[in-house]
C-alpha positions as CSV (number, residue, x, y, z in Angstrom):
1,X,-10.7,-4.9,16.0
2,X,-12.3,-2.7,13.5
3,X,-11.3,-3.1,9.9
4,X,-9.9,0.1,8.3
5,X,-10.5,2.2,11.2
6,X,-7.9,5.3,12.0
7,X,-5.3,4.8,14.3
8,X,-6.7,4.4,17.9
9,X,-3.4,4.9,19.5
10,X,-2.1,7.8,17.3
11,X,-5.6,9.5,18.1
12,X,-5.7,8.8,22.3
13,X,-2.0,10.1,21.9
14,X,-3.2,13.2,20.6
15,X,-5.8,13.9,23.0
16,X,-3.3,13.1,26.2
17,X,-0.7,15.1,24.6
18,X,-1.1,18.1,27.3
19,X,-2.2,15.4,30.6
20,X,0.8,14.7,32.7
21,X,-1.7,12.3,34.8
22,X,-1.3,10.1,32.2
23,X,2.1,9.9,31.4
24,X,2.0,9.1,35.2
25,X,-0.3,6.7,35.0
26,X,1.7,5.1,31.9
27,X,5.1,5.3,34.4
28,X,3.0,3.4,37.1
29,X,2.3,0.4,34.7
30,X,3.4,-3.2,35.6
31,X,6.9,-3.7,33.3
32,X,5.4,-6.4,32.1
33,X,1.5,-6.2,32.5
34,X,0.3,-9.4,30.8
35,X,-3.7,-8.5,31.0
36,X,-4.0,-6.7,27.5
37,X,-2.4,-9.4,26.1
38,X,-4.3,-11.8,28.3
39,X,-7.7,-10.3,27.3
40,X,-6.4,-10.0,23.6
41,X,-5.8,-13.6,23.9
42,X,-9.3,-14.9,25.3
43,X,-11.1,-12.4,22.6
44,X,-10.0,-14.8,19.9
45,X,-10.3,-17.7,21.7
46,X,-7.1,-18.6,21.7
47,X,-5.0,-20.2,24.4
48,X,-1.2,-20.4,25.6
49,X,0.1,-23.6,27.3
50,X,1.0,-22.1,31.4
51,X,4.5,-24.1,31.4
52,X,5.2,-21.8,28.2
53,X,4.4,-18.8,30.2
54,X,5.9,-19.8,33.0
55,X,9.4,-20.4,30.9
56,X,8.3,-16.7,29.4
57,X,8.4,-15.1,32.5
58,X,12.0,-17.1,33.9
59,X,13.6,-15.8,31.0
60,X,12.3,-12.4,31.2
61,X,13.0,-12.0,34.8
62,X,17.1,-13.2,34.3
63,X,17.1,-10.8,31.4
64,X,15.4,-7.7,33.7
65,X,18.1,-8.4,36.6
66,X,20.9,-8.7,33.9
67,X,19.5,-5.5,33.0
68,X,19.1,-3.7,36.5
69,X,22.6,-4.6,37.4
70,X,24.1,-2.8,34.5
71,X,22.4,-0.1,35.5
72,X,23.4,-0.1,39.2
73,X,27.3,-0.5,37.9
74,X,26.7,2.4,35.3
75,X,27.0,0.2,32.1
76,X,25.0,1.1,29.5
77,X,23.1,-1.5,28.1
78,X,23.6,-2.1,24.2
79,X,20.1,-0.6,22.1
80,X,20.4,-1.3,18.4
81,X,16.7,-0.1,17.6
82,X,16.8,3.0,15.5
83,X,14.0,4.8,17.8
84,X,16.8,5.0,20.4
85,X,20.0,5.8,18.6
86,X,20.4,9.7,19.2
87,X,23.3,10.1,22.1
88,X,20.7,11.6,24.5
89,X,19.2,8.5,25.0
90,X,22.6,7.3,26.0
91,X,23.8,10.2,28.0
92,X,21.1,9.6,30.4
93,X,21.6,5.9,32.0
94,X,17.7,6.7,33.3
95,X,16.6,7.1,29.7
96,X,19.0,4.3,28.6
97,X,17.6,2.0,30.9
98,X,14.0,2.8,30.1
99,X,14.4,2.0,26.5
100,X,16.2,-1.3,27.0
101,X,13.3,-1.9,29.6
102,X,10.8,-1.5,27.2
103,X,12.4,-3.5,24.4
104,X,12.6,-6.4,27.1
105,X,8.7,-5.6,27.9
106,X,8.1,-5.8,24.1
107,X,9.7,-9.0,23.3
108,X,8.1,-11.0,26.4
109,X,4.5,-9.7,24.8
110,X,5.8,-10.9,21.6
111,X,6.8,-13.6,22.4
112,X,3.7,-14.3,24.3
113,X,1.7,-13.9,21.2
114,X,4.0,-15.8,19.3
115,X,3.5,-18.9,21.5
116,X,-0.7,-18.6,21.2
117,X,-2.5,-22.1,20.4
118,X,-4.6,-20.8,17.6
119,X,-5.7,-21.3,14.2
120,X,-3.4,-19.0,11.6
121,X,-5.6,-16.3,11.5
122,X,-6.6,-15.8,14.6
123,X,-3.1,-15.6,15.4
124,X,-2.0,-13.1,12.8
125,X,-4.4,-11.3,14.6
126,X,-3.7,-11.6,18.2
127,X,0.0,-11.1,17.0
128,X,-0.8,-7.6,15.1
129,X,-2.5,-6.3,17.8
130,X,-0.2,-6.8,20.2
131,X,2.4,-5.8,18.3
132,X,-0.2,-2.3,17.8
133,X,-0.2,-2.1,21.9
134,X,3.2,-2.6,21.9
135,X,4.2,-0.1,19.4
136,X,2.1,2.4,20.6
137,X,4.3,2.6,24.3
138,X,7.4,3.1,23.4
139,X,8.9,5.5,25.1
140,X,9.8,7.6,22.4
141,X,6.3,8.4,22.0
142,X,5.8,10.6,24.9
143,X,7.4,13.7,25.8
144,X,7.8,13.1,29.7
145,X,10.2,9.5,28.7
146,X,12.1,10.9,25.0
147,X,15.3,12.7,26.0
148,X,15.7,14.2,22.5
149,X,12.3,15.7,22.7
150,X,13.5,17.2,25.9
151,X,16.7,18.7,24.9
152,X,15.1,20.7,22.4
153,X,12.6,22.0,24.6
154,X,15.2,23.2,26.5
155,X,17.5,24.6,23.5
156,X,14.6,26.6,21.7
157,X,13.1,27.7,24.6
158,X,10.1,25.8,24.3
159,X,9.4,26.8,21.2
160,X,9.5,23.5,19.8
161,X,6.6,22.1,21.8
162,X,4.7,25.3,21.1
163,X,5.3,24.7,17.3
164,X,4.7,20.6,18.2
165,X,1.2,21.6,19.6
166,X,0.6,23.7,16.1
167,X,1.4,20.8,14.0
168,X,-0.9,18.3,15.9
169,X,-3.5,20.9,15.9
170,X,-3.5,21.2,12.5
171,X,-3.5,17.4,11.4
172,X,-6.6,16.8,13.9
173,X,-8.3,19.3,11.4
174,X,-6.6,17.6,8.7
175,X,-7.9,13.8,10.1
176,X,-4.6,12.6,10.1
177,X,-0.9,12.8,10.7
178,X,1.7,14.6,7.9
179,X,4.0,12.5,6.9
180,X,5.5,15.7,4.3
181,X,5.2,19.4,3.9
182,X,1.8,19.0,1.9
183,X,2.2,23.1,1.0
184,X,5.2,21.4,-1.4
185,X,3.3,20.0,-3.6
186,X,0.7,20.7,-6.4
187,X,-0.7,17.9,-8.7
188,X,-0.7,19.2,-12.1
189,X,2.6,21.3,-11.1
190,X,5.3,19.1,-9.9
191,X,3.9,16.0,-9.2
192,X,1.2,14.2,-12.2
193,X,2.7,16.7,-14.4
194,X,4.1,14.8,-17.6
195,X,2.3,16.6,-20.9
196,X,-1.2,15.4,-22.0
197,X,-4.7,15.8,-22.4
198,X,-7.9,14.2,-21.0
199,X,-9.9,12.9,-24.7
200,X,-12.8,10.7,-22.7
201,X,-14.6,10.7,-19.5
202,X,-17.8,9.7,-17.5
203,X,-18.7,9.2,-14.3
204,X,-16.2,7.1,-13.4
205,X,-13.0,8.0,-14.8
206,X,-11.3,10.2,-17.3
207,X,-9.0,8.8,-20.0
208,X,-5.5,11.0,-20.1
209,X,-3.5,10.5,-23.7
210,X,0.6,11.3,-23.4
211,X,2.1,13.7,-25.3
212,X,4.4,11.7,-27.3
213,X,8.5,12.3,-27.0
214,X,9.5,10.4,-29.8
215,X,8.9,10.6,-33.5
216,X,8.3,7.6,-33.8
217,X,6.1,5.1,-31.9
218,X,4.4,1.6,-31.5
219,X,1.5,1.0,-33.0
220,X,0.2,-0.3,-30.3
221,X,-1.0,2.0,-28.1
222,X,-0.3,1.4,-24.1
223,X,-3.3,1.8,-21.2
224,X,-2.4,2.4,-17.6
225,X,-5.1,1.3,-15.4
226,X,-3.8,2.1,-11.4
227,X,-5.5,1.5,-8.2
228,X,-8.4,3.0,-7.0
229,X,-8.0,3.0,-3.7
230,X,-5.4,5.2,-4.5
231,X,-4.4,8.3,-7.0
232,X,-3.2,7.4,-10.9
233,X,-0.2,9.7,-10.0
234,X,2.2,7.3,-7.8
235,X,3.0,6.0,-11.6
236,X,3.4,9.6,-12.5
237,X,5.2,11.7,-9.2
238,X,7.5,13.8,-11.0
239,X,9.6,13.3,-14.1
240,X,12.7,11.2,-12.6
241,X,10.0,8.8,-11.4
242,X,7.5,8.9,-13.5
243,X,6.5,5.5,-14.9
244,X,4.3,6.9,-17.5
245,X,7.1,9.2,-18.8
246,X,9.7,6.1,-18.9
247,X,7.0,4.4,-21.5
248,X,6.2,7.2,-23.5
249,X,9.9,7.9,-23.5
250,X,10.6,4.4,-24.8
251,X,8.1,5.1,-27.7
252,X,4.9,4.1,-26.1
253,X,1.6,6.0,-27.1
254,X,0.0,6.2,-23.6
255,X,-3.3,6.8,-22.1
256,X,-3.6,6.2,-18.5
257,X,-7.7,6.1,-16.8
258,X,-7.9,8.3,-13.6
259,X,-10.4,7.1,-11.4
260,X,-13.0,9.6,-9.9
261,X,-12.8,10.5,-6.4
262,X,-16.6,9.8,-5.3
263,X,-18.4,11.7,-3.7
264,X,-22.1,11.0,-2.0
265,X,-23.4,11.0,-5.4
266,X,-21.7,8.2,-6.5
267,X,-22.3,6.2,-3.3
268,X,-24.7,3.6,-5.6
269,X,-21.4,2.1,-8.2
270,X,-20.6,-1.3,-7.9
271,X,-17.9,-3.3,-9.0
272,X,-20.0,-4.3,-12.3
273,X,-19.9,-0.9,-13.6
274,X,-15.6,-0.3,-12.4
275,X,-15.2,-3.8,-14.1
276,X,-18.2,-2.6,-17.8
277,X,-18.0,1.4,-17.3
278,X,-14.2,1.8,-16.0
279,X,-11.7,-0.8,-17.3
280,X,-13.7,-1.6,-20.2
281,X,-14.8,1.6,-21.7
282,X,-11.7,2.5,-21.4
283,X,-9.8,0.0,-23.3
284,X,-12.5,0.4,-26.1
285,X,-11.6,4.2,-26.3
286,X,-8.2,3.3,-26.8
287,X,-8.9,0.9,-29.5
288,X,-10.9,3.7,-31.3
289,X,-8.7,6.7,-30.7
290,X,-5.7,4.3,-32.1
291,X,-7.4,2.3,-34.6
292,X,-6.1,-0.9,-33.3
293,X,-7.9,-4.0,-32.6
294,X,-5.2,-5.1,-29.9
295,X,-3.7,-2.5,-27.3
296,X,-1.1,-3.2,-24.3
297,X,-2.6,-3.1,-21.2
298,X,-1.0,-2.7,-17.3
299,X,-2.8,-2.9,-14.3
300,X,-1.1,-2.4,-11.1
301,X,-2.4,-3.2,-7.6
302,X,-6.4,-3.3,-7.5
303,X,-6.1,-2.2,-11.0
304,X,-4.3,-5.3,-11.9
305,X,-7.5,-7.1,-10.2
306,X,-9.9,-4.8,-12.6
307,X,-8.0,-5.1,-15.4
308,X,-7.4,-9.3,-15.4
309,X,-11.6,-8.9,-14.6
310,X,-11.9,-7.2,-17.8
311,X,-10.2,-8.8,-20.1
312,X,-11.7,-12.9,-18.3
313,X,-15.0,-10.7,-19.6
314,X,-14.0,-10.1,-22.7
315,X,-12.4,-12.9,-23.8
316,X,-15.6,-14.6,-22.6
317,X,-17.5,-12.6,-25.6
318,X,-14.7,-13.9,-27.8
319,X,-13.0,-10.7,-28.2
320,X,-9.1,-10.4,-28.8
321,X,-8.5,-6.7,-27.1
322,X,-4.8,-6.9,-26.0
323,X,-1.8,-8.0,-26.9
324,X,-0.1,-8.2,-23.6
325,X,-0.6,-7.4,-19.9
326,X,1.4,-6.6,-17.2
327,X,0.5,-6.9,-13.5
328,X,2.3,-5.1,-10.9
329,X,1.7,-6.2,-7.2
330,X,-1.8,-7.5,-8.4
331,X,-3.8,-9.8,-6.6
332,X,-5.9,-12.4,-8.4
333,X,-5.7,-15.7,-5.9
334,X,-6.5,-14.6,-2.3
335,X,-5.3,-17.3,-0.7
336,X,-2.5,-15.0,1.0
337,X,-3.2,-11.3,1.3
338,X,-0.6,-10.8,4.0
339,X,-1.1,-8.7,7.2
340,X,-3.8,-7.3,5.4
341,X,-6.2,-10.4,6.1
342,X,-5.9,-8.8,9.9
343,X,-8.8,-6.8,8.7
344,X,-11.3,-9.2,6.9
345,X,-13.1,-11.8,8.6
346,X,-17.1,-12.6,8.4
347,X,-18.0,-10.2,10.9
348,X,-16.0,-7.3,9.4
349,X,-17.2,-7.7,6.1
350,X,-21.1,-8.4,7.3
351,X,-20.9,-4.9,9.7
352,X,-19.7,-3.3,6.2
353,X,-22.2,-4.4,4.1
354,X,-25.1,-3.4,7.0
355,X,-23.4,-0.2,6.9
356,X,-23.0,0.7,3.4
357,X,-23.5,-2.3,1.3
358,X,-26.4,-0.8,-0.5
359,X,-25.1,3.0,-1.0
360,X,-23.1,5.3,0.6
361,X,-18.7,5.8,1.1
362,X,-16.0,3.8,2.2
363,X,-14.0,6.9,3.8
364,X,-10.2,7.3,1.7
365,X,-9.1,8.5,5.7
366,X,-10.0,4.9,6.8
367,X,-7.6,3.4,4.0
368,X,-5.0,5.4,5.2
369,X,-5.2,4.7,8.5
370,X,-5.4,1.2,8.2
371,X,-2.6,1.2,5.7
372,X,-0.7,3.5,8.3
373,X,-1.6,0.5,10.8
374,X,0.8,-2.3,8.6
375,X,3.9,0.1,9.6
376,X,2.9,2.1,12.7
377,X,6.7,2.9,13.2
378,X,7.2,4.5,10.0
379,X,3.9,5.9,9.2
380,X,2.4,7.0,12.8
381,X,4.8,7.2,15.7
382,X,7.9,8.4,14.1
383,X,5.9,11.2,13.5
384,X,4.4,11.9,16.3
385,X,8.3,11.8,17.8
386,X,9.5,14.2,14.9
387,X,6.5,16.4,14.4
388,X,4.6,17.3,17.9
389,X,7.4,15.9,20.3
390,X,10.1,18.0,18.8
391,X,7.9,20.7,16.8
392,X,10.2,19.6,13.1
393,X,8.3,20.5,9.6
394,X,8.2,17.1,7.7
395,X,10.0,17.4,4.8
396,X,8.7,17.6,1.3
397,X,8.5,14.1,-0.1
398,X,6.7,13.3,-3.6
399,X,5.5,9.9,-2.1
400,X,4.1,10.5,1.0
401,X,2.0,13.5,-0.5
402,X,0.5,11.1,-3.0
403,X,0.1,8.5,0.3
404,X,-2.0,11.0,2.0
405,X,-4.3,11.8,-0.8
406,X,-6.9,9.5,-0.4
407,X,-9.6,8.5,-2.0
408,X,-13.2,7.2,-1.4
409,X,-14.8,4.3,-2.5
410,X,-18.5,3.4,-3.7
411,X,-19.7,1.1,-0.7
412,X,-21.3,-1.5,-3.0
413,X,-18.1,-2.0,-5.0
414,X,-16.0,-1.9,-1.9
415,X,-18.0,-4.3,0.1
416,X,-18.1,-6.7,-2.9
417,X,-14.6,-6.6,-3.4
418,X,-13.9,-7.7,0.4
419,X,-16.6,-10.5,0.3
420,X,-16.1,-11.9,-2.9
421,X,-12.0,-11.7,-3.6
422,X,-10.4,-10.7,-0.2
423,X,-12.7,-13.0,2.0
424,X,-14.2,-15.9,-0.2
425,X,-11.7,-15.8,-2.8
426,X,-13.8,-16.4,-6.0
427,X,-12.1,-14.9,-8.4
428,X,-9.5,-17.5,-9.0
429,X,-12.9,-20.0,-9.6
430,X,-13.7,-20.2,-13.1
431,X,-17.4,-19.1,-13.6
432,X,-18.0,-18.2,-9.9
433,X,-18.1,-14.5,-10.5
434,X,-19.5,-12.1,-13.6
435,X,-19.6,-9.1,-14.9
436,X,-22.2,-7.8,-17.2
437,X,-23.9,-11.0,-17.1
438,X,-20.7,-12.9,-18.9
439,X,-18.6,-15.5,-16.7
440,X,-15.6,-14.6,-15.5
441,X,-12.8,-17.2,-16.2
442,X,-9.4,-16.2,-15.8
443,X,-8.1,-18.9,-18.0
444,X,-9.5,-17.4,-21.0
445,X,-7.3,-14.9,-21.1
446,X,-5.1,-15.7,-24.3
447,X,-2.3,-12.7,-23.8
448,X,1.0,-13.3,-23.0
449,X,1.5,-11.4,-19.4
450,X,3.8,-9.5,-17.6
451,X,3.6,-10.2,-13.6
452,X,5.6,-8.3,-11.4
453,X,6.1,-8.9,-7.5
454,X,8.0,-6.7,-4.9
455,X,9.9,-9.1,-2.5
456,X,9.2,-6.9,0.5
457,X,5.5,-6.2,-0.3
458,X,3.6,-6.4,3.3
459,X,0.0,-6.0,0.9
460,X,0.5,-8.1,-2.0
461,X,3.2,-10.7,-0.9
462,X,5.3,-11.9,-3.8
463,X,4.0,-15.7,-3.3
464,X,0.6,-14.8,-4.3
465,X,1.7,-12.4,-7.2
466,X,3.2,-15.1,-8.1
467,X,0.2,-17.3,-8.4
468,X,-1.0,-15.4,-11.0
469,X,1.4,-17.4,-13.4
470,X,-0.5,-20.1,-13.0
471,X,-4.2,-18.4,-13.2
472,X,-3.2,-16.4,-16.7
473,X,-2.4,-18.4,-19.6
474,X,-2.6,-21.9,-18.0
475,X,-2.1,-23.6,-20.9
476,X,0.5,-21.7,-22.3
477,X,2.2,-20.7,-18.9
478,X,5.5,-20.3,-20.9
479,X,4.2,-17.0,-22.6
480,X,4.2,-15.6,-18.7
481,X,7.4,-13.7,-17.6
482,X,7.5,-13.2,-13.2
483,X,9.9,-10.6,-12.3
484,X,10.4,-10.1,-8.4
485,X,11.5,-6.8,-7.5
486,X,13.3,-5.9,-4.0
487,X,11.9,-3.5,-1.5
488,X,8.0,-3.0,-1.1
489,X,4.7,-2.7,-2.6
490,X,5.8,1.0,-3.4
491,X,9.4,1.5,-3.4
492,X,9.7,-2.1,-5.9
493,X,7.3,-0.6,-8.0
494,X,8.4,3.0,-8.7
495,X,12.1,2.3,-9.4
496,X,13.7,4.2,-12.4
497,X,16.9,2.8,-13.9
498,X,18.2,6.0,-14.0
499,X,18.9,5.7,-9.9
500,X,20.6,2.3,-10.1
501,X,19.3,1.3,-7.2
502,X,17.5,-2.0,-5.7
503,X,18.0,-5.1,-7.5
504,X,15.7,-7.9,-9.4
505,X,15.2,-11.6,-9.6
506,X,14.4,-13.2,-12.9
507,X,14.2,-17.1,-14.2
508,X,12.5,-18.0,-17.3
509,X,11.4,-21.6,-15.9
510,X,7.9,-21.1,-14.1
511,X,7.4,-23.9,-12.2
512,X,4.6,-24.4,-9.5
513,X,6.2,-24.1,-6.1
514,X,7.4,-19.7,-5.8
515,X,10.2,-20.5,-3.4
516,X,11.5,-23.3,-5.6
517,X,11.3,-20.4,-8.6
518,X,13.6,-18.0,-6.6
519,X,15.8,-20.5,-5.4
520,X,16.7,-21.0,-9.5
521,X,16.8,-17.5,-9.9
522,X,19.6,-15.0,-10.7
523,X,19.7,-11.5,-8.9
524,X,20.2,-8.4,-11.2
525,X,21.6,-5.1,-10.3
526,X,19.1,-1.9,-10.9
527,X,15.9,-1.4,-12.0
528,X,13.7,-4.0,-13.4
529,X,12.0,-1.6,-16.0
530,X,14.3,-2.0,-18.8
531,X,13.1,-6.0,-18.3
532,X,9.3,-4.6,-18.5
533,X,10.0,-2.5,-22.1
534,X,12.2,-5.2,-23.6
535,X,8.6,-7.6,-23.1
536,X,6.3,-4.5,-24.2
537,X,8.3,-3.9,-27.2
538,X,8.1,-7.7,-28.1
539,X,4.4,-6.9,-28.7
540,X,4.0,-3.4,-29.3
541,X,3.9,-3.9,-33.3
542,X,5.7,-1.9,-35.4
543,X,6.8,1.9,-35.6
544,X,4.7,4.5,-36.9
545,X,5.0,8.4,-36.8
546,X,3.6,9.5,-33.5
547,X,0.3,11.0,-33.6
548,X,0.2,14.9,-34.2
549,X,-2.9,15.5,-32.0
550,X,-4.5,14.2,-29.2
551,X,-7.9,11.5,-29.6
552,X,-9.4,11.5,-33.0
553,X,-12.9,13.2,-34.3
554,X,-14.9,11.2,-31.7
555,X,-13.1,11.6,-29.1
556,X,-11.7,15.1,-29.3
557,X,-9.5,16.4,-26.3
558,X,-11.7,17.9,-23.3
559,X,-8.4,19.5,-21.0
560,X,-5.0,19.3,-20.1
561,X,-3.6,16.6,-17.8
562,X,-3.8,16.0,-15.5
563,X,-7.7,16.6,-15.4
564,X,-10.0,17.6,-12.7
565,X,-10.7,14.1,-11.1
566,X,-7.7,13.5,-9.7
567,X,-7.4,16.7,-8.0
568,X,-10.9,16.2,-6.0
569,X,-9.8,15.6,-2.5
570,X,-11.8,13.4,-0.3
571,X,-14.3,14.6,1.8
């Protein structure tokens, strides 16, 4: 299996759209062919006990008779999943059949990966790629076995295949599939559009300051540092959303860092110089711009993993930079990275490092692809159903326009990241890692921090956000505040109060054991924001008349935001 490699099935899909031979070759298939599962199996070295099996088999073969009698007596057969829902599927007791067939088939698999002897890993991994296999037959993938798809052929004439086979065209040029009506959007016009102007930048990223919307403001000022696997504007979409415009609304002087988009160029950076010439440099130009020796920092996602780097180094050197931090969905203890870990094993990381370990790009395309991989239902076969099945225009979406922008990363930085946090797990070690020559120890950090988790997050699960608690501020573990959001690593995140939507755990006692944390505490309607500024505000200082201008005589203001690094696409 190939880490963070596009979507093997999606792609064959696409190239077999127009081959009835083999949709017929698909139709000819054992129901329940056990020899991709079988071979999946022995390529991990795995086993599965024959009695189990055997009992596998019993119990699918009852279930398939149960199932082929309903059909001979013209009872349809009860299909909850939400691929098979529309009344055509219904109508038909062929098509009905077929998709209760296949949901049998896909159990039995499941359940035959479920009942693997294996280590944990190895069985994460048989179990995701079955469940990839699996996934990728469904009926409702193909036009020849999706009644829906067929009906509209039929009602438009074929015009919706004809408008199917223009959509799929044009993603294969794009390099990948569109979740949303990309024409819909423009960054700098309705999405990453809140008011403000770019005062700092070098190779690596360019420091936005907020217009401010209040007339007065904290003292402290308030840096954003967001993922850069990813755009800064998921914490800026569009102003109902907008994270950024929440904290400068609540009297926040902000500055967010936008991460280049690299090109070959830039194919030499390393995580050093994100850690000394990103995160760093940026929180001194805030501390220059506002005249304050301590700022408010937020780090969310890898940025949360840059940002704790960061400050570890400079609390090493005996410097006091921040107040507070928050982390949202951050990873600093790697013991549990979720499905993710599907991806990263010795032989993945080493055939990275040959690759491009000493210069060169890890593709943005191959993040989204693998990220796409974690949901295949959502993100790549609903669709291919929706869009080249039945010829439908996505519909604009903020989100999934920001999901599709990708962006590249440095291969030295990336590969170090994999080796030395996602696969060795150093960075919870105290001395283990360092940037510019200091030690990195977490425990030095003297801030009191604000650490978020999203209880559906399938890329930072809420455990290990969790541990952070006990990696920042050991000592003084009771300055922490753990928040745990509902919904995902997204959705949790990027959840304004104004929606009243979703819901939030909180419980002032941190104790060891997350479980035991979230058994103590006490669900809360709405957003968890109003939570996050009551903390900031508790070490924001006090209020001062908001700055007239943007920067100061150093730092002088070089263009609007949103700048021009966030709107390089990747190559």
């Amino acid at each position: 299996m190939n880490m963070f490699q596009p979507q093997a099935g999606a792609n064959a899909w696409m190239s077999q759209l127009a081959d009835p031979n083999a949709w017929q070759a698909w139709l000819k298939t054992s129901p329940v062919d056990t020899k991709p599962i079988t071979a999946t199996i022995k390529e991990f070295g795995a086993t599965i006990d024959p009695s189990v099996v055997a009992q596998l088999q019993n119990d699918y073969m009852q279930q398939m008779s149960a199932l082929w009698q309903d059909m001979l007596n013209s009872k349809a057969p009860a299909i909850a999943d939400r691929r098979f829902t529309g009344q055509e599927w219904q109508a038909n007791p062929l098509f009905a059949f077929n998709a209760a067939a296949y949901l049998l088939n896909a159990r039995f698999l499941m359940s035959m990966a479920d009942s693997v002897e294996a280590t944990p890993k190895a069985k994460q991994k048989i179990r995701f790629a079955v469940q990839q296999m699996v996934d990728a037959m469904s009926p409702a993938n193909f036009l020849v076995t999706n009644p829906e798809a067929q009906k509209k052929l039929i009602d438009t004439k074929g015009e919706s295949l004809t408008r199917g086979i223009s959509h799929m065209l044009e993603d294969l040029q794009k390099g990948h599939i569109s979740h949303t009506d990309e024409s819909a959007f423009e960054v700098g016009r309705n999405v990453a559009n809140t008011e403000g102007a770019v005062v700092f930048e070098n190779a690596i990223f360019q420091l936005i300051q907020y217009k401010p919307l209040t007339k007065k403001v904290y003292e402290r000022p308030l840096l954003l540092i967001p993922p850069c696997i990813n755009k800064y504007y998921i914490l800026d979409l569009q102003p109902e959303n907008s994270l950024v415009r929440y904290a400068v609304q609540e009297g926040h002087t902000v500055f967010l860092l936008s991460w280049v988009n690299p090109d070959a160029s830039l194919g030499h950076l390393t995580w050093d110089d994100y850690i000394v010439d990103g995160a760093i440099r940026a929180i001194n130009v805030v501390q220059e711009i506002s005249g304050q020796e301590q700022i408010n920092a937020l780090g969310f996602c890898v940025g949360g993993t840059i940002l704790s780097s960061a400050l570890a180094t400079l609390y090493g050197r005996r410097e006091n930079p921040v107040s507070s931090m928050t982390l949202l969905t951050s990873l600093l203890d790697f013991s549990n990275t979720g499905v993710i870990d599907v991806f990263i094993d010795e032989a993945q990381v080493a055939m990275r490092e040959q690759s491009i370990g000493k210069g060169g790009l890890m593709p943005g395309r191959d993040f989204t692809s693998a990220f796409s991989s974690l949901r295949p239902n959502d993100l790549v076969w609903n669709y291919v159903s929706s869009n080249y099945l039945k010829g439908e225009d996505p519909p604009p979406f903020d989100l999934l326009y920001w999901n599709a922008d990708a962006t590249n990363l440095p291969g030295p930085m990336f590969c170090w990241y994999l080796r030395n946090l996602y696969l060795e797990n150093s960075l919870r070690v105290p001395g283990k890692l360092s940037a510019a020559g200091e030690k990195i120890d977490l425990s030095r950090i003297d801030a009191p921090a604000f650490i978020y988790g999203s209880r559906e997050d399938h890329i930072v699960p809420w455990t290990a956000a969790y541990e952070s608690t006990r990696l920042i501020n050991p000592k003084k573990r009771s300055r922490n505040r753990f928040i745990l959001g509902a919904s995902g690593h997204i959705a949790g995140v990027i959840n304004p109060p104004a929606k009243k939507k979703r819901s939030y755990w909180s419980n002032d006692q941190l104790v060891d054991d997350a479980q035991e944390w979230l058994t103590a505490a006490t669900e809360n309607p709405g957003s968890w924001w109003p939570e996050w500024s009551t903390f900031l505000a508790k070490h924001a200082g006090k209020q001062i008349n908001a700055p007239r201008k943007y920067g100061n005589a150093k730092h002088k203001a070089i263009e609007p935001a949103p700048g021009r690094y966030v709107k390089v696409k990747a190559a």
